[in-house]
N, C-alpha and C positions, 0 to 999 in steps of 0.2 A: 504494500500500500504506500499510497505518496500522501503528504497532507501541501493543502494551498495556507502559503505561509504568508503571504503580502500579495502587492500586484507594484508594479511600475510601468510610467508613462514613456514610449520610445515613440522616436521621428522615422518616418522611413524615408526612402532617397526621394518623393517627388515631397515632400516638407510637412507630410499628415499626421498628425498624432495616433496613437494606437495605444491598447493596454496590452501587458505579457503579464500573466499569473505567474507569482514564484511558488515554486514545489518545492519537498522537503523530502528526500526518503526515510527512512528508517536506519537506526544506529548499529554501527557496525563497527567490532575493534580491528585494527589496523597494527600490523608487525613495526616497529619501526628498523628498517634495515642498516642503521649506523647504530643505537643501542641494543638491539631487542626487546626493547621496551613496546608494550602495546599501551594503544591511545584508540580510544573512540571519537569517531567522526560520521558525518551523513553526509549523504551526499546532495546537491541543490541545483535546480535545474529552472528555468522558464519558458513556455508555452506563448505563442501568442490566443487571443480571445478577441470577440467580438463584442464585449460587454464593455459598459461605462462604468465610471467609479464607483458607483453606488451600487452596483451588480458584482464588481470585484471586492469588494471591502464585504458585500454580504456571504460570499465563499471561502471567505478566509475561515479556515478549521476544518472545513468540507476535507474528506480522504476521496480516493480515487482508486479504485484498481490498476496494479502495473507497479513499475518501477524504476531506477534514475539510472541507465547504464553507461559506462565510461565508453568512450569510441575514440577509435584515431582519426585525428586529424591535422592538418598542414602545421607545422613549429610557431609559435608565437610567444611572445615576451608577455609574462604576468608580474605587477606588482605587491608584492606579499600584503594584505591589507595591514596597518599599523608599525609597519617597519622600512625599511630603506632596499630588501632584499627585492631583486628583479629573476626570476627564475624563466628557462626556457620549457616550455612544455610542447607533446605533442598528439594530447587529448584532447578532451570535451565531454558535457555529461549530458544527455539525450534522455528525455522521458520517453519510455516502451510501453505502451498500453496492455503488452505481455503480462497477466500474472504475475508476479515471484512465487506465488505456492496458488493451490487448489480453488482453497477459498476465498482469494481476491477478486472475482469473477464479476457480482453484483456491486451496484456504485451505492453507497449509502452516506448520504449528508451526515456531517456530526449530530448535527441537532436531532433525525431521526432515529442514530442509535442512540442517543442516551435515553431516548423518551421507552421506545425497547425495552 
């Protein structure tokens, strides 16, 4: 499952405003391969949407079946958020509408399951 964690406003090349929903996967620990130390992290992703603010801000907490998959893509320079560190990557994280397991099949809004 992914959960909608915000939304943000992007331009596209002819100069239109649009919303992209941010997603959130689910927590996973992570080897780190200089100590071996494990560290948990999620993984975060964005969709665009046809929805206005008020339609975005109402989705926020909404889950979704599926999940946030890392893909390769062309090198690109990232700067570490909060630090000075500029790293070369040659991923990306893609929302799959795939399942991760059985029962992520059906879509169900937060507020429906809790009422459940």
């Amino acid at each position: 499952m992914v959960e909608i964690i915000g939304f943000q406003k992007r331009t596209n090349t002819d100069g239109e405003d649009f919303n992209v929903l941010l997603i959130q996967g689910t927590i996973e620990l992570i080897k780190s391969s200089e100590t071996g130390n494990f560290y948990a992290s999620v993984r975060r992703a964005s969709i665009t949407c046809t929805f206005d603010d008020r339609m975005c801000r109402q989705l926020i907490g909404t889950q979704l079946p599926g999940k946030i998959e890392k893909v390769p893509c062309e090198e690109y320079q990232f700067a570490i958020p909060g630090t000075e560190e500029v790293v070369t990557l040659n991923h990306a994280y893609k929302y799959s509408a795939e399942p991760a397991t059985a029962e992520e099949h059906v879509f169900q809004p937060e507020k429906e399951m809790q009422e459940a």
